[in-house]
C-alpha positions in Angstrom: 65.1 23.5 6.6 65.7 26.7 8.4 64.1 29.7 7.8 66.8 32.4 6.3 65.0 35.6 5.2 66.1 38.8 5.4 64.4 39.8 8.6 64.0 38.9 12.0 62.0 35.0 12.7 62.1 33.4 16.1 65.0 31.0 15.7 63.2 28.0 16.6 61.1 28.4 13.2 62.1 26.2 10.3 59.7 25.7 7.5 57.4 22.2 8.0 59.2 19.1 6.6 56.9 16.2 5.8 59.3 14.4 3.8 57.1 11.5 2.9 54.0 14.0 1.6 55.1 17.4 1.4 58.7 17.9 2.0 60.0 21.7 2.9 60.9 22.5 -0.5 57.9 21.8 -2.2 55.7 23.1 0.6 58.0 26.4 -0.6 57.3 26.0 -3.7 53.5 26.3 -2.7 54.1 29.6 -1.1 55.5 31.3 -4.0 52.4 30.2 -5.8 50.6 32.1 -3.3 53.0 35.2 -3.3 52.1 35.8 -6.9 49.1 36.3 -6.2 50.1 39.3 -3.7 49.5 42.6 -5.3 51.6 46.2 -5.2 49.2 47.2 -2.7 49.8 43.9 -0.6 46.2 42.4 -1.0 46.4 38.8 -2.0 43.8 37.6 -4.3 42.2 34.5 -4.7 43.3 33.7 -8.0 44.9 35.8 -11.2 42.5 38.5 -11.6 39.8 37.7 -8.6 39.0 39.0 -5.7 40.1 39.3 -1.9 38.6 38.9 1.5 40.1 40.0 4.7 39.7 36.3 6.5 41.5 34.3 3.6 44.1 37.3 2.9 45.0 36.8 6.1 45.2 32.8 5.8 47.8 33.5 2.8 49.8 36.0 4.4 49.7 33.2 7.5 51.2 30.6 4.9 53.6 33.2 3.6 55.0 34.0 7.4 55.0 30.3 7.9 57.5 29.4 4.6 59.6 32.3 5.7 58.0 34.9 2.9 58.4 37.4 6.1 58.1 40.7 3.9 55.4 39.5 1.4 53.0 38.7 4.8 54.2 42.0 6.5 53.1 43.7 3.1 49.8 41.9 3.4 48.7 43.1 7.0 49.9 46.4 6.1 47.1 46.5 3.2 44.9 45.5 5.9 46.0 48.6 8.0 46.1 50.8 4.9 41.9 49.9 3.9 40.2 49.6 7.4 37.1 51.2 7.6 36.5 54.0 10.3 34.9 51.7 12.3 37.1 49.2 12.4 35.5 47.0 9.7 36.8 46.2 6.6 34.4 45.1 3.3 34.0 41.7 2.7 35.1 41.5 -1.0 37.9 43.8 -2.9 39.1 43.8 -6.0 42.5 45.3 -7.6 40.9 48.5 -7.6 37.8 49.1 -5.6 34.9 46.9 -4.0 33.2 44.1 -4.9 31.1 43.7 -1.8 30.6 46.3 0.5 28.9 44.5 3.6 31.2 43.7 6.5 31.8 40.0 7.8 32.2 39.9 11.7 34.3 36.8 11.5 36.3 38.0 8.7 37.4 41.1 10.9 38.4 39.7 13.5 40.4 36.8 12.0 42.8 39.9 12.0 43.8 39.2 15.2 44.8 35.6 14.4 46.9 36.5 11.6 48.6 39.3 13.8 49.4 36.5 16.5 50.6 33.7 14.5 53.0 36.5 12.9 54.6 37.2 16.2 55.0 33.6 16.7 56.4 33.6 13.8 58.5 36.1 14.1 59.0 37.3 18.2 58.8 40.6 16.7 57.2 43.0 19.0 57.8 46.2 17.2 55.5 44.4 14.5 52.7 43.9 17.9 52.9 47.5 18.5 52.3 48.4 14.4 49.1 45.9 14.4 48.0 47.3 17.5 45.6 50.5 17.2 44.2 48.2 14.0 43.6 45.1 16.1 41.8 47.1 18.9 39.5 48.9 16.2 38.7 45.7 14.2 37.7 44.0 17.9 35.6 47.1 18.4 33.9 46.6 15.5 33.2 42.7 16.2 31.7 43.3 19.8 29.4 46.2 18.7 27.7 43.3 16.8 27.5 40.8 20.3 23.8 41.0 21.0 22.7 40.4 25.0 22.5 36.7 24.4 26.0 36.4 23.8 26.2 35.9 19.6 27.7 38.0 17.3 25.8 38.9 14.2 27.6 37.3 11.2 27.8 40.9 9.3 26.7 44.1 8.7 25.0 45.4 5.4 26.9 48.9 3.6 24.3 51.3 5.0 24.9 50.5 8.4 22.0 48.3 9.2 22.6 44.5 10.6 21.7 41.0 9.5 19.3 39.9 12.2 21.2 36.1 12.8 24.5 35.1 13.8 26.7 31.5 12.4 28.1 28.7 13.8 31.4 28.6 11.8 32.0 32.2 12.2 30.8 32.7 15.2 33.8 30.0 16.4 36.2 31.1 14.4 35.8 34.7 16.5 36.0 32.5 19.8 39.6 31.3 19.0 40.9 35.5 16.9 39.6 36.7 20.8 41.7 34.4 22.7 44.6 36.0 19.8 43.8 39.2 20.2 43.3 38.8 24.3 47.2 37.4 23.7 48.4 40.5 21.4 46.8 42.8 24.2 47.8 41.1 27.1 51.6 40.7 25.4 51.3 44.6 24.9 50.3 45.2 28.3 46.8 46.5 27.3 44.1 45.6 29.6 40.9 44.3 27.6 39.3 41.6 29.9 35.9 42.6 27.9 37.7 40.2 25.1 37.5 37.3 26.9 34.5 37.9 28.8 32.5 37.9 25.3 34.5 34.7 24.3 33.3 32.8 27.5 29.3 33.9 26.4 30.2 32.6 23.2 31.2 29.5 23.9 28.4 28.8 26.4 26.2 29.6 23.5 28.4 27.5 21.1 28.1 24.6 23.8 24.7 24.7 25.3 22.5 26.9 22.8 22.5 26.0 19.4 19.2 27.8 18.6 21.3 31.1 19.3 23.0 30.5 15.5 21.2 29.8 11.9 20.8 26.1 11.0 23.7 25.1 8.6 23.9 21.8 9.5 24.5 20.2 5.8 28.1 22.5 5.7 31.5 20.6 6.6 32.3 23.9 8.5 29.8 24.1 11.1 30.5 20.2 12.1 34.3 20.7 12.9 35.1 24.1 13.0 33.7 24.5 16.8 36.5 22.0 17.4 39.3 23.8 15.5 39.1 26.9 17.1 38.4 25.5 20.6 35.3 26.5 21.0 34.1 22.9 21.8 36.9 20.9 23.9 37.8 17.5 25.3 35.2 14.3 24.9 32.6 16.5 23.4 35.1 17.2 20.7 36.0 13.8 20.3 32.5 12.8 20.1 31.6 15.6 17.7 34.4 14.6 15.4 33.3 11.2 15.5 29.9 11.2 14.9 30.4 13.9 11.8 32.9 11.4 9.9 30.2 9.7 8.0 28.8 12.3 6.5 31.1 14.5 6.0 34.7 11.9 4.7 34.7 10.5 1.4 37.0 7.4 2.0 40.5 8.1 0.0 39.3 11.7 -1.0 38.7 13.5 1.5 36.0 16.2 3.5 33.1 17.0 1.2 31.7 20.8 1.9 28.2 19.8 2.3 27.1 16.2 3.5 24.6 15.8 0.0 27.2 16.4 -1.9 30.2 14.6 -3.9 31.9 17.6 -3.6 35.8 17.4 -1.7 37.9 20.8 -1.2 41.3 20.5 0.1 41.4 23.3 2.2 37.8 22.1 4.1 40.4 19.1 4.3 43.3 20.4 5.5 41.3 22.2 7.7 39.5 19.0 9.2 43.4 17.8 9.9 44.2 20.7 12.5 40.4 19.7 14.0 41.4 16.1 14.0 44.9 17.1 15.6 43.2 19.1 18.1 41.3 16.0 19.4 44.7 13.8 19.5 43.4 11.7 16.2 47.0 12.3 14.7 46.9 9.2 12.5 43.4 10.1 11.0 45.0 13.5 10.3 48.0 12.0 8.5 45.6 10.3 6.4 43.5 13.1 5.3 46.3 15.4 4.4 47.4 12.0 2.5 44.2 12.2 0.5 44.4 16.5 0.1 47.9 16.0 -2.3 45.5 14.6 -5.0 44.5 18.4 -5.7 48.0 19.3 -5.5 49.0 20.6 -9.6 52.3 20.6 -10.9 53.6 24.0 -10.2 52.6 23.7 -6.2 49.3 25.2 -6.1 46.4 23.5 -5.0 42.7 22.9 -7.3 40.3 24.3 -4.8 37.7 21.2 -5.0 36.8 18.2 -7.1 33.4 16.6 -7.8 33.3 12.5 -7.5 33.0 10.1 -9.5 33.5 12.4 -12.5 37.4 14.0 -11.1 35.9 17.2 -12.3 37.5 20.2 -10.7 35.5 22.7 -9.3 35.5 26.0 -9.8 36.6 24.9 -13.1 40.6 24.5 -12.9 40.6 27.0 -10.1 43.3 26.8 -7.9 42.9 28.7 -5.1 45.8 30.8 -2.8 43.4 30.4 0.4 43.8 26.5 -0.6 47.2 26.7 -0.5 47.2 28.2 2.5 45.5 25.7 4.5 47.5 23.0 3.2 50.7 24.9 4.4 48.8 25.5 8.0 47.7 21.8 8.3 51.5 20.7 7.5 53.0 23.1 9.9 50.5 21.6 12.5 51.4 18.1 11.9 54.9 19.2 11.3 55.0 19.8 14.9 57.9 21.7 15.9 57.2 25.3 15.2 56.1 28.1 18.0 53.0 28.1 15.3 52.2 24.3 15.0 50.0 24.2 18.1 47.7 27.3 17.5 45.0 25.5 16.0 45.3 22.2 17.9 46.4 23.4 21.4 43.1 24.9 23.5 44.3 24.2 26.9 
């Protein structure tokens, strides 16, 4: 199924086919359930009525880009443009109209650059590069004033200015994999900003070799394989981190719990898991757990954000999340295979 919207896509995207799970047309479907969630403005909330944060906005407006909703994600990054802060930040929770958290999340900042890439992939639109730009080099700005000499990036920074005095393992990767984007955008650009990378390479040595550098959150699904999603951890350490997490962290036939001491299974922690998986060449224990993630899938295409074993309660009750959604249209596109976008997740060499 090719993409056909009204402006300009790289003509070697077509929107993910898994015919035997989740076939191009109801993977569609799943996007419109997250573009009506998008607001006037362009923010995308979570759910009817909830609230928005700039690192899963930007995972919907990925989704939207990805099932050729072109102008619904271009509206979404230009709400991002419209609210940054002066100094590059933007709070960590809005609502339709005003704040619901005013503290700003390094990881959800710079995931900006990770949307803006995977748009251009999307899209080879490099007037689009140039309107992301001053945006992109602010909200990197921001992220790096918070890189203490060790090499770690505080997690956040409080509304009056003052930081959080510890930095996390899951967010702290994420930012490894939105610099190598954002080193892309610049270099792309032909804006020199080797500093980028630099502070990814400390990162990852700290990631790798220092794991007193981050707060213990060892009982979270996150911090076992998102080091391996974003590339921050590579090659047989990968493989052996993914291995030796699968116990306590897979439910057999339901999929990744978000804490190891719980029943508790989320289908974008999945689907997330899947690109991990991909990354490590484990394609048919990927296949499997995107399998298991359709069991949240509800009639009209959205996705229940979790479920709680053995009772099949859904949790947040009947919540069905657009950042959910999201990652389930993200893991098909990676195992999909095809598109200039199917490999940024799974593809660190």
């Amino acid at each position: 199924m090719t993409i056909t919207p009204t402006q300009h896509v790289n003509p070697s995207m077509t929107v993910p086919d898994l015919p035997s799970v989740l076939p191009a047309p109801d993977l569609c479907t799943t996007a419109e359930t997250i573009a009506r969630l998008q607001l006037p403005s362009g923010m995308i909330e979570w759910f009817p009525g909830g609230h928005a944060d700039p690192w899963n906005h930007v995972e919907t407006a990925m989704a939207l880009a990805t099932a050729g909703f072109i102008e619904q994600a271009e509206l979404g990054y230009q709400w991002l443009v419209d609210v940054q802060l002066p100094d590059g930040g933007w709070y960590n929770y809005y609502l339709a109209d005003g704040v619901k958290d005013a503290k700003r999340d390094t990881n959800c900042v710079a995931y900006f650059a990770t949307g803006v890439w995977h748009h251009h992939l999307v899209t080879a639109d490099i007037d689009f590069l140039h309107r992301m730009w001053p945006t992109l080099d602010r909200a990197m700005s921001f992220v790096l004033g918070l890189q203490t000499e060790r090499g770690e990036i505080i997690w956040a920074m409080r509304e009056d200015g003052s930081r959080f005095d510890y930095a996390l393992l899951t967010g702290s990767s994420s930012i490894t994999h939105s610099l190598r984007c954002a080193s892309a955008v610049a270099e792309t650009l032909g804006h020199q900003r080797p500093a980028w990378l630099a502070a990814r390479e400390r990162l990852v040595d700290l990631i790798a070799n220092r794991r007193e550098a981050f707060e213990p959150k060892e009982r979270w699904a996150m911090d076992w394989y998102y080091p391996v999603l974003t590339g921050a951890i590579v090659g047989d350490d990968a493989k052996k981190r993914m291995t030796d997490g699968w116990d306590d962290f897979v439910m057999d036939r339901k999929g990744v719990r978000c804490v190891s001491d719980e029943p508790w299974i989320t289908a974008a922690e999945t689907c997330e898991c899947v690109m991990a998986l991909l990354a490590v060449g484990e394609f048919n224990a990927a296949t499997t757990l995107f399998d298991w993630s359709q069991r949240l899938r509800d009639d009209d295409g959205s996705y229940f954000t979790g479920m709680v074993y053995p009772e099949q309660i859904h949790f947040p009750e009947n919540e069905r999340s657009g950042y959910t959604a999201a990652a389930v249209i993200l893991a098909a596109d990676a195992l999909y295979g095809r598109n200039p976008t199917s490999r940024l997740f799974i593809d660190h060499h």
